[in-house]
C-alpha positions as CSV (number, residue, x, y, z in Angstrom):
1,X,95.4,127.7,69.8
2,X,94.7,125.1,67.7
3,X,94.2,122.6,71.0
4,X,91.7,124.8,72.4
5,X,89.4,125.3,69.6
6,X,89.0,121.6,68.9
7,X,88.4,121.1,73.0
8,X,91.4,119.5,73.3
9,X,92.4,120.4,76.8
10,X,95.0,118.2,78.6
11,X,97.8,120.7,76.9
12,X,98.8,123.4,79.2
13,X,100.8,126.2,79.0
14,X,102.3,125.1,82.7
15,X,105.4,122.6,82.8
16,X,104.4,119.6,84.2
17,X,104.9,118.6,87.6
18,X,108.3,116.5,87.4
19,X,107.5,113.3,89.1
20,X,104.2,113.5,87.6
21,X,102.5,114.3,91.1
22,X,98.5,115.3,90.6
23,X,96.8,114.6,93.5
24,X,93.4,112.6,93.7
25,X,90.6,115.3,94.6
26,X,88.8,113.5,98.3
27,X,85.7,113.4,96.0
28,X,86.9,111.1,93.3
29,X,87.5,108.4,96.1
30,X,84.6,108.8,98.1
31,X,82.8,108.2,95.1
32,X,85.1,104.9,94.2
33,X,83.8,103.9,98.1
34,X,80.7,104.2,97.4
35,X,80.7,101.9,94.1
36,X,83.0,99.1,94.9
37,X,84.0,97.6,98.3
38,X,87.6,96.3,99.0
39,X,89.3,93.7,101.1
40,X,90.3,95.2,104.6
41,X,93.6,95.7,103.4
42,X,95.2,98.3,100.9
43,X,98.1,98.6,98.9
44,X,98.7,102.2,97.9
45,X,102.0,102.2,96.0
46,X,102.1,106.0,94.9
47,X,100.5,107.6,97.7
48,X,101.6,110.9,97.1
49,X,100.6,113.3,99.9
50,X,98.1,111.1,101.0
51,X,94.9,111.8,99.6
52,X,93.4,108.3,98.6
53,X,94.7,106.7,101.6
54,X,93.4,109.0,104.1
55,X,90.3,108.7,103.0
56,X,90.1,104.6,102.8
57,X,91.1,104.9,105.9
58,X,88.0,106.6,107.4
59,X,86.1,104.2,105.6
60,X,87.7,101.7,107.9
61,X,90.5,100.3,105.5
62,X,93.8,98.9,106.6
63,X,95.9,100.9,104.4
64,X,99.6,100.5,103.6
65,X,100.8,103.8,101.6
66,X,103.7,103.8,99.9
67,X,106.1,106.2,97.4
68,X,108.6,106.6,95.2
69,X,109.2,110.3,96.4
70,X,108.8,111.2,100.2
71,X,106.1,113.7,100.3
72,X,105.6,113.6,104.2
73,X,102.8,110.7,104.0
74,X,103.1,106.9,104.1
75,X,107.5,105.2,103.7
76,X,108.8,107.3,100.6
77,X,111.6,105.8,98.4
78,X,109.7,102.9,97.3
79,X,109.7,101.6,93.8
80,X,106.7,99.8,93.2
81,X,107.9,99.2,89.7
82,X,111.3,97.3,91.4
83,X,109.0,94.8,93.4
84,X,108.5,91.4,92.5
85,X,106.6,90.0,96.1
86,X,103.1,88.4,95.2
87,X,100.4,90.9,97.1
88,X,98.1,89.6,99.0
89,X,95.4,92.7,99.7
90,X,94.2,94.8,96.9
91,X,95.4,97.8,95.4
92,X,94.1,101.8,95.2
93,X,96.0,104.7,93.6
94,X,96.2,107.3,91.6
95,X,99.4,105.9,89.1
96,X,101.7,108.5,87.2
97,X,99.9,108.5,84.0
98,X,103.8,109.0,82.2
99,X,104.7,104.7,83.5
100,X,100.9,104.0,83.6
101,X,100.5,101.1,81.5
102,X,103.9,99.9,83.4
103,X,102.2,100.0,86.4
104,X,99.3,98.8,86.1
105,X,100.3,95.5,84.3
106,X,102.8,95.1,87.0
107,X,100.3,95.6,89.4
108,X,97.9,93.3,87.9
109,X,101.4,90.8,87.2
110,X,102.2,90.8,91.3
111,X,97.8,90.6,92.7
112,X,97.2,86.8,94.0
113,X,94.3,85.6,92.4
114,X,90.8,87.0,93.2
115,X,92.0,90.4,94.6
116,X,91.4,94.2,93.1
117,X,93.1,96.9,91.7
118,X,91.6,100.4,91.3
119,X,93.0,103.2,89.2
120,X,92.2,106.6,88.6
121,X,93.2,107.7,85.0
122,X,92.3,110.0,82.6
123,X,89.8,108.5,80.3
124,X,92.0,108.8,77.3
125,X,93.8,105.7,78.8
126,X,91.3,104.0,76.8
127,X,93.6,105.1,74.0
128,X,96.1,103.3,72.2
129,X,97.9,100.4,71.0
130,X,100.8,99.3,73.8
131,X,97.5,99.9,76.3
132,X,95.2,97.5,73.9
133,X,97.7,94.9,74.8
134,X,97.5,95.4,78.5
135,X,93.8,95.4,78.2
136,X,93.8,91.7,76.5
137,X,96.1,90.7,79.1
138,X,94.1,92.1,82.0
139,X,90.6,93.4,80.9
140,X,89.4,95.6,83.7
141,X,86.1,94.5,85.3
142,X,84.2,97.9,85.4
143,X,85.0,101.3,84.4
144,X,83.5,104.1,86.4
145,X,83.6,107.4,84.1
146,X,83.2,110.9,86.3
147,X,80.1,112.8,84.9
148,X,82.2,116.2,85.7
149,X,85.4,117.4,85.4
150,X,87.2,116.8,88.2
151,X,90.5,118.5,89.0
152,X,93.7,116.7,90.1
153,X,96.2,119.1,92.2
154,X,99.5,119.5,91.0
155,X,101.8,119.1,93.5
156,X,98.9,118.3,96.4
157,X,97.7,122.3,95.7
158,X,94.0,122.0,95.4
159,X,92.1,125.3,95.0
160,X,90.2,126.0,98.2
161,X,86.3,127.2,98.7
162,X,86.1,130.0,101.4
163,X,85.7,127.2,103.5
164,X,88.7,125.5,102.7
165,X,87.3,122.3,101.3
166,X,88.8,121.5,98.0
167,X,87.1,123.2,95.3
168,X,85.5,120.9,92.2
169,X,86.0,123.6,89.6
170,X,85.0,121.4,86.3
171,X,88.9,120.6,84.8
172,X,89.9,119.9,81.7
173,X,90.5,116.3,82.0
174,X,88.4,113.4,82.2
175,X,88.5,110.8,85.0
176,X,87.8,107.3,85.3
177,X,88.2,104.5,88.2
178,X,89.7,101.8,86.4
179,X,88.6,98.2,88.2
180,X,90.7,94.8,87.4
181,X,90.1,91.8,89.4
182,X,93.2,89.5,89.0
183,X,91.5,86.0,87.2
184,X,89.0,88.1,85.5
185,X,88.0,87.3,81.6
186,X,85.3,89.4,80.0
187,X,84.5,92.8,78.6
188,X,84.3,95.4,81.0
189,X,80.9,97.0,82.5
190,X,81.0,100.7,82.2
191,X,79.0,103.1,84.4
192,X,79.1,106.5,85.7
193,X,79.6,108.8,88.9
């Protein structure tokens, strides 16, 4: 009770989804498409059920989707985390937020100079000391902050309008696209969508 009368809202009364699996509402990336344009090819190491990938891909990206868990979409039972192959194409997803410092400094660690890496995180990943670190290491280059509350789908279940597009209900949580460009030094421009 306490949570919700100080507007404290990423505590729910659900059980987290076990391999942390919220998928990226279709809007959030058409928006990230919109602001920032990409090398022709895509890394999307925690694909999920698809939902970032398929639509870089009819934006015209070469898009290699990958997992941890099989979900149907992309070659499951890949640990991005157990990779240690420079990549050569920049990177998209939506990272479990439970490892996401992990993976995003071993994203950032394995990028060849000059490419990107875009996350979508809560806002909140701002937050904290172990994540100040990663931020002197690799200071993202922009930070796109969503103007409305977008929802992320546990388990890939998105709430449907009547005509079955996902619905944008307002959540709880506050998004961001996270930017990093590996070679980068600076403070971060922040803007909105």
């Amino acid at each position: 009770a306490i949570f919700s009368c100080h507007g404290a809202s990423n505590h729910s009364e659900t059980e987290r989804q076990s391999e942390d699996f919220y998928e990226t509402p279709r809007i959030a990336t058409e928006m990230l498409c919109e602001l920032e344009h990409f090398s022709s090819d895509i890394l999307e190491p925690a694909c999920g059920a698809g939902g970032i990938s398929r639509v870089l891909e009819e934006h015209g990206y070469n898009v290699e989707s990958t997992d941890l868990i099989d979900r149907g979409y992309g070659r499951g039972g890949v640990d991005f985390l157990a990779q240690d192959e420079p990549i050569d194409k920049d990177i998209i997803t939506n990272v479990p937020y439970s490892i996401g410092a992990e993976f995003v400094e071993h994203a950032m660690d394995l990028l060849t100079d000059g490419h990107k890496a875009a996350f979508f995180l809560k806002l909140t990943f701002l937050e904290g000391e172990k994540r100040r670190r990663l931020f002197e290491k690799y200071p993202p280059e922009r930070i796109y902050v969503s103007v409305s509350r977008i929802d992320c789908a546990k388990n890939g279940e998105f709430k449907l309008d009547k005509n079955g597009n996902q619905k944008h209900s307002g959540g709880a949580v506050c998004y961001c696209w996270m930017v990093f460009r590996k070679g980068f030094k600076g403070k971060p421009t922040v803007d909105w969508f």
